[in-house]
N, C-alpha and C positions, 0 to 999 in steps of 0.2 A: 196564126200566120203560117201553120207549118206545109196549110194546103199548097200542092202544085197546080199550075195551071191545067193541068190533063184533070187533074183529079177534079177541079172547079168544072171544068165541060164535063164530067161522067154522070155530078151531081143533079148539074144544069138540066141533062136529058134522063136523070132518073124523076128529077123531082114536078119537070113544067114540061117532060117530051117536046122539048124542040135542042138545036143544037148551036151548039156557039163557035168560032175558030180557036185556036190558041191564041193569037196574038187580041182577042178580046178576053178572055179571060185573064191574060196574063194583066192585061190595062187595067181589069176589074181586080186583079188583087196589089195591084200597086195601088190606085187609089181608094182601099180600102186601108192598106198600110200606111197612106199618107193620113188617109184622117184620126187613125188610132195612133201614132206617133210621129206625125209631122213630117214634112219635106226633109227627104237629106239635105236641101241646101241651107234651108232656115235654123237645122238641127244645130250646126256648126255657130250660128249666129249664137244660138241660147247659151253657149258656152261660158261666154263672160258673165252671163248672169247666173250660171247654176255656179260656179266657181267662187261670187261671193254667196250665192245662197251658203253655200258647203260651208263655208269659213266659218260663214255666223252663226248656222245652229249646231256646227259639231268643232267648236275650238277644237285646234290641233291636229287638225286632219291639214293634209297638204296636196294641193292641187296646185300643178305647177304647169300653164300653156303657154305655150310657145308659137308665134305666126310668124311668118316670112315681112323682114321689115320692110321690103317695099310694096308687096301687094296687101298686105295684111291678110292674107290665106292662110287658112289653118297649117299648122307643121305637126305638131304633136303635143300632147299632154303624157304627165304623169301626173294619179291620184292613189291616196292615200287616208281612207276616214280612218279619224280617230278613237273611232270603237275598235277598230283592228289592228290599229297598231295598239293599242293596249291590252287585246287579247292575245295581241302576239305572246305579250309576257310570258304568258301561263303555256301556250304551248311549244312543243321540242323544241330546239333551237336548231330546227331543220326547215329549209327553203328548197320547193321545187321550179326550177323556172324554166318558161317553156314560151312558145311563141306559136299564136294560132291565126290563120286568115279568117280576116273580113267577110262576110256575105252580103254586105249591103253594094247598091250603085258604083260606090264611089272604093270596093274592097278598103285596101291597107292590112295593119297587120294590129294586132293584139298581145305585147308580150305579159307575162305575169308572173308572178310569184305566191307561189301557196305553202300553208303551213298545214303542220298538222295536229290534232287536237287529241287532248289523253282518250277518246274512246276510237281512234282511226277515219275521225270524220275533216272533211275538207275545209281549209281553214284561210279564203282569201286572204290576204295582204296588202297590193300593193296590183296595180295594172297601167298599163301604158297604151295609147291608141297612137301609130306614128302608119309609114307609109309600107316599111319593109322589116326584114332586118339585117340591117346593115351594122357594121359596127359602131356606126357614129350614135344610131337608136341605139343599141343596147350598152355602150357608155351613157349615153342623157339617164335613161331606166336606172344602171346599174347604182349612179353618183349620187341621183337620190334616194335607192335604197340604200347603198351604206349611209346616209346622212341620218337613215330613222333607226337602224342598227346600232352605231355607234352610241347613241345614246340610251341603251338599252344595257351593254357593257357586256354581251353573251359574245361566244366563237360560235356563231352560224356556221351550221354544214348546209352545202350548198349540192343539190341533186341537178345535172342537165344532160341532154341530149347531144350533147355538143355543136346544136344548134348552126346554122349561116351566121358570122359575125361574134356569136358569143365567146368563144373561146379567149380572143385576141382581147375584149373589151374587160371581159374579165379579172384575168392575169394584169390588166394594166389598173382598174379601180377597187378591186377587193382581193390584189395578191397576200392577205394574211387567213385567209379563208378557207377551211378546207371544201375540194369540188371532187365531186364525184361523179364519173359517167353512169346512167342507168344503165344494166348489166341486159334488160329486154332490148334497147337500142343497138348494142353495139353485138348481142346476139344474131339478129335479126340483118344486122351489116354483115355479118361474118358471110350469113348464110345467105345472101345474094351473089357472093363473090363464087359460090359452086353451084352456078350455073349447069346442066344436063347431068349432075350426077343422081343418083338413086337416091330414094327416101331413106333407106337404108344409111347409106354413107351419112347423109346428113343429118340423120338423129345422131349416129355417133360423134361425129362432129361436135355437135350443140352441146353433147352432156361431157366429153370432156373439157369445153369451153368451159360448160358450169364449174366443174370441177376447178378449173383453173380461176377464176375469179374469185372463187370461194375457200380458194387455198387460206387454211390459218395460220402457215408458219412460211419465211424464205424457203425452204428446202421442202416441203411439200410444191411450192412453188413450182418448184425445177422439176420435180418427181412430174407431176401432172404435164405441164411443159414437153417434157421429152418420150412423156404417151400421146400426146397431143398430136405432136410431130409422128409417131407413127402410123396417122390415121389421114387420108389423104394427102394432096400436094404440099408437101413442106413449106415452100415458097410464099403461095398462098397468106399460109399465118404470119410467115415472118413480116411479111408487107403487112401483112394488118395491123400486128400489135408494134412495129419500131419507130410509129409517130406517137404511141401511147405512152406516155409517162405511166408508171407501175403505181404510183402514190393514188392514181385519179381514176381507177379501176379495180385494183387486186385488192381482195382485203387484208393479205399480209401486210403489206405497204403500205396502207392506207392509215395516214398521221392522225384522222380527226377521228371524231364518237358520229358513226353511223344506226347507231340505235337500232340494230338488225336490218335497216335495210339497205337493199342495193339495185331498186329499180325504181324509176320514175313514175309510179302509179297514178300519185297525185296531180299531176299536170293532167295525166288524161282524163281522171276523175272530172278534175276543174272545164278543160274540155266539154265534156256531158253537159256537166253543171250548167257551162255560158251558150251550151250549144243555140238556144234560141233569141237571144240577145245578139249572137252574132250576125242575125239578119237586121237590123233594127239601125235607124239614123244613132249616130254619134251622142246626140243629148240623150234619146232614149234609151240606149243601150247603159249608160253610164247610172242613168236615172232608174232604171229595172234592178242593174247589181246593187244599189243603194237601199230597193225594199227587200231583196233576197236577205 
C-alpha cells in the first residue's frame, strides 16, 4: 500500500497506455486497501472482538478500550501482549516513549513505548491508539504502563522528547522514575532558536552543547557552561536551558543508570519499524504489530 496515487497513474499509462485522473486512482487505492484490511469504520467494530481474541490465546497480555459512554465511539485503547511484557524482563530496564501520527482516514495519534534488547535491536512493549497527545492520553498510557512495571520490581529509565502533554502526565504517574531528555531533541531545539546565523556559528554551538550534556563531573559542568556562554547570544541559552531541570539532561546530574545512552534512537527506529501500519484501519494496524 505504499503506492501514491501519482505513482498508480504513471503505472496505469506505462503498463495499458491510457490515463487515469488522480482522484480515480486515489479511489482505486482506497478500495484496494479496504478489501486487504477492511473499512476504517468497521475496523473499529472488530475491536471488541480482537480484544477477547488477545485475552484468550496470549493470557496476560492487557488490552484495555475505552468508548465514549453515550455514543459508544471509540476513545482509545492501550495494549499490551504478553510475550513482551515477559521479554521485557530480560531486556535494559530502559523505555523509550514517543508519539507518532496516524495516516489513516480517520488520523489520531500512536503513543508507545520501546525497549531495548542485549544486541541493540528494537524491542516493543506497550502501544496506545487515542486521538492526540494530550495529557489526559498520555496519563491513561502512562498508569497502565507503570501497572505492568511495577510488577516487574525494576527502576525504569525512561527516554523522551519531551513530547505535547508528557512532561506534566509523567511527573504526576511515574514521579519515582528516572526521565531523560533525548540529547538529538533538544540539540536540534537549540539550534532552531539561531535563526540567520552561519553554519559556522552553529556547529560551534552544537559541539559545545554536546560537551555540555556530556559533562562527567558538576564542575566540568560549569567549565563547559561558561565556554558555552562565549559562543553566540548568551541570552539565547539562558532561556533554553532555565525550564530544564539538570537531573533530566546533564549526565553529571543525572540520578538513574543511562546505560551509555542519551538520545532517543529507539523511538525513531520503532518509527521505521510501524511506518507502514500507520496507514492501515485500527483493527489492522494492531493485528499487523501482533505478526511482527
Amino acid at each position: 500500500m505504499s503506492l501514491k496515487p501519482r505513482d498508480i497513474q504513471i503505472k496505469m499509462q506505462s503498463a495499458y497506455g491510457f490515463e487515469i485522473s488522480y482522484k480515480v486512482a486515489w479511489k482505486a487505492k482506497q478500495s484496494a486497501r479496504d478489501m486487504i484490511y477492511g473499512s476504517e469504520a468497521e475496523s473499529f467494530n472488530m475491536l471488541s472482538w480482537f480484544r477477547e481474541a488477545i485475552l484468550a490465546s496470549n493470557p496476560g497480555s492487557v488490552f484495555v478500550l475505552e468508548v465514549h459512554p453515550d455514543t459508544n465511539q471509540f476513545h482509545r485503547l492501550f495494549i499490551a501482549y504478553a510475550c513482551c511484557i515477559e521479554g521485557f524482563k530480560f531486556c535494559l530496564p530502559v523505555l523509550y516513549v514517543d508519539g507518532t501520527f496516524g495516516k489513516s482516514p480517520y488520523k489520531g495519534t500512536i503513543l508507545c513505548a520501546t525497549g531495548r534488547t542485549g544486541n541493540k535491536g528494537c524491542f516493543p512493549l506497550a502501544m496506545c491508539i487515542c486521538d492526540s497527545e494530550t495529557k489526559n492520553n498520555w496519563c491513561f498510557f502512562f498508569r497502565h504502563l507503570k501497572d505492568l512495571l511495577e510488577s516487574q520490581g525494576r527502576v525504569v529509565t525512561f527516554m523522551s522528547d519531551r513530547g505535547n502533554g508528557l512532561l506534566g502526565s509523567f511527573n504526576k504517574v511515574l514521579p519515582g522514575h528516572p526521565h531523560l531528555f533525548c540529547y538529538m531533541h533538544l540539540s536540534a531545539n537549540l539550534m532552531n532558536r539561531y535563526g540567520g546565523v552561519s553554519a559556522t556559528v552553529k556547529n560551534a554551538v552544537k559541539n559545545k552543547f554536546f560537551e555540555l550534556v556530556y559533562a562527567s563531573s558538576p564542575s566540568q559542568y560549569r567549565l563547559h557552561l561558561r565556554k558555552r556562554r562565549e559562543i553566540g547570544d548568551v541570552k539565547i541559552i539562558d532561556d533554553f536551558l532555565k525550564d530544564m531541570p539538570l537531573e533530566n539532561w546533564c549526565r553529571a546530574w543525572f540520578s538513574g543508570s543511562r546505560y551509555g545512552i542519551m538520545a532517543n534512537s529507539m523511538a525513531e527506529s520503532f518509527n521505521a519499524w510501524f511506518a507502514e501500519e500507520r496507514e492501515m484501519p485500527a483493527y489492522g494496524m494492531l493485528d499487523q504489530t501482533r505478526i511482527k
